[in-house]
C-alpha positions as CSV (number, residue, x, y, z in Angstrom):
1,X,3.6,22.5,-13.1
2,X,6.6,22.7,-14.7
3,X,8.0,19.2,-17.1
4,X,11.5,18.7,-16.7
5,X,12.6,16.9,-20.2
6,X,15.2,14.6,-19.0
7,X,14.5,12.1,-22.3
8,X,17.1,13.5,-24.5
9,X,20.1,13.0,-21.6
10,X,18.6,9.5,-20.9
11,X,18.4,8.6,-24.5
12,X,22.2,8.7,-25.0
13,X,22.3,5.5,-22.5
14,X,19.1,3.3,-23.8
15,X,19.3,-0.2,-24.1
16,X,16.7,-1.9,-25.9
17,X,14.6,-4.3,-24.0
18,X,11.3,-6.5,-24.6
19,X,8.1,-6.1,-23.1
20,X,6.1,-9.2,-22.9
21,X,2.3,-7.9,-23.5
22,X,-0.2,-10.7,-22.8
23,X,-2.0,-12.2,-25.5
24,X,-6.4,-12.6,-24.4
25,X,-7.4,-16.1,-25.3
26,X,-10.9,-17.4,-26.2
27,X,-13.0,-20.3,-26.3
28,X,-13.1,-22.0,-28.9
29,X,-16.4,-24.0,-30.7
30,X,-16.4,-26.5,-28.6
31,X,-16.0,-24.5,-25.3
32,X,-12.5,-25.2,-24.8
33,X,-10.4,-22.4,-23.3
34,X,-7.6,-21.7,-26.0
35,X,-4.7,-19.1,-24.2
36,X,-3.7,-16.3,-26.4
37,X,-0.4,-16.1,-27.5
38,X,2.3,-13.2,-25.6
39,X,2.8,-10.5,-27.6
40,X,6.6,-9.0,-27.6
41,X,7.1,-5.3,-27.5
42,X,11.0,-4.3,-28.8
43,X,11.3,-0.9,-26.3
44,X,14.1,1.1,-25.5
45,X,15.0,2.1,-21.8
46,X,17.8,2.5,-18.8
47,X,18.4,-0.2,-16.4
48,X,20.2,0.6,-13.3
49,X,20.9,-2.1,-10.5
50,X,18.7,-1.2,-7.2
51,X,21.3,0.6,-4.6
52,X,22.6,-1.2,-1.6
53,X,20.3,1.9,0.4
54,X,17.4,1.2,-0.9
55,X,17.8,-2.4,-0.4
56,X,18.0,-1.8,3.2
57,X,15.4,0.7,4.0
58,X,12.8,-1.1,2.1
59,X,13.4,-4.5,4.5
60,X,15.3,-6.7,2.1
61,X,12.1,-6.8,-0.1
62,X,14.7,-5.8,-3.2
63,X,17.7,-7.6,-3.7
64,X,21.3,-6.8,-6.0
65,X,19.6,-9.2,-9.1
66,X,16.5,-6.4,-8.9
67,X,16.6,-3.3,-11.4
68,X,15.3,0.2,-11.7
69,X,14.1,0.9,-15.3
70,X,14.2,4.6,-16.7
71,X,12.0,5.0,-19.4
72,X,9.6,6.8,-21.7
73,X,7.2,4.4,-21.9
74,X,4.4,3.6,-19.9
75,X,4.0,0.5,-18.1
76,X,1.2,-0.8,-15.1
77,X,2.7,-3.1,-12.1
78,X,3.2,-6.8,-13.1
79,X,4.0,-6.4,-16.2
80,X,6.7,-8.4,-18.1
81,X,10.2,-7.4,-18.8
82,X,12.8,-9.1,-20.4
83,X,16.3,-7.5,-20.4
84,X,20.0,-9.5,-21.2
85,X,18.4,-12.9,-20.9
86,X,16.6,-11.8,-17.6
87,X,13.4,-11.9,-16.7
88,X,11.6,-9.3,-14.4
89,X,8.0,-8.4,-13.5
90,X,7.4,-4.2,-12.6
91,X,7.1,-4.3,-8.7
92,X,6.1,-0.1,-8.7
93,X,5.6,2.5,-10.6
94,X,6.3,6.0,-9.8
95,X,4.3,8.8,-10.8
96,X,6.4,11.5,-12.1
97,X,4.0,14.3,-13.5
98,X,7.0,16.2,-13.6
99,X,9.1,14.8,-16.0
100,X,9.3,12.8,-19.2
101,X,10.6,9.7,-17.9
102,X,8.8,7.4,-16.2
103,X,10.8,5.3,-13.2
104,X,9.9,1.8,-12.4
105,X,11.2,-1.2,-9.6
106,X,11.7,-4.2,-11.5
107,X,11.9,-7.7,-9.8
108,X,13.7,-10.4,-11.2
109,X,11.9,-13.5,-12.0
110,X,13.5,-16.6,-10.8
111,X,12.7,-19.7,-12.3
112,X,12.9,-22.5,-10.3
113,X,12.8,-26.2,-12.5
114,X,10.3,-27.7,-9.8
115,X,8.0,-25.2,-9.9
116,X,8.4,-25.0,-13.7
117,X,7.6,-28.5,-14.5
118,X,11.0,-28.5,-16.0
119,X,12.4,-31.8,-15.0
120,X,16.2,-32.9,-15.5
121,X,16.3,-36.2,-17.1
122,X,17.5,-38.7,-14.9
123,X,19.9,-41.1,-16.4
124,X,20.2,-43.9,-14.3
């Protein structure tokens, strides 16, 4: 099969963004679990905001804060994604054996304080 080479017209419109990469922990002497620590990945790709089309046809499982990421590099579903201050976790990945750019359904990531453990002081 023939590879389309689409990187070069792509590359003109990169953006850099970060992939967060997972760190493995360990346990330690005493048998204590110790988390690794994230490891963050400078990379360079196209985001484009998910149409209002495919919004619909897929059942309103993608919303207007949801992005599709062009890119050259390869990433697996739920990975980590951090782009302008966003947060976003790759929902699919599309196999393109044709081409040199790899297309990918990012979700955003919304943070909710609650959920967090993030509690606003109270003052009173």
């Amino acid at each position: 099969m023939r590879k389309f080479a689409f990187g070069g017209v792509v590359r003109k419109y990169n953006v850099p963004y970060v992939f967060v990469r997972p760190g493995s922990g360990e346990w330690d002497e005493d048998g204590v679990w110790v988390p690794g620590k994230e490891e963050r990945v400078s990379l360079q790709g196209h985001f484009q905001p998910v149409s209002a089309k495919l919004q619909q046809e897929e059942g309103g499982n993608y919303t207007e804060e949801d992005r599709t990421l062009y890119t050259a590099s390869v990433h697996s579903n739920g990975d980590r994604i951090e782009y302008q201050g966003n947060h976003y976790t790759v929902d699919t990945s599309e196999v393109r054996e044709y081409s040199d750019i790899n297309k990918y359904m990012l979700k955003k990531v919304v943070r909710n304080d609650s959920i967090q453990g993030d509690s606003v002081s109270d003052s009173s």
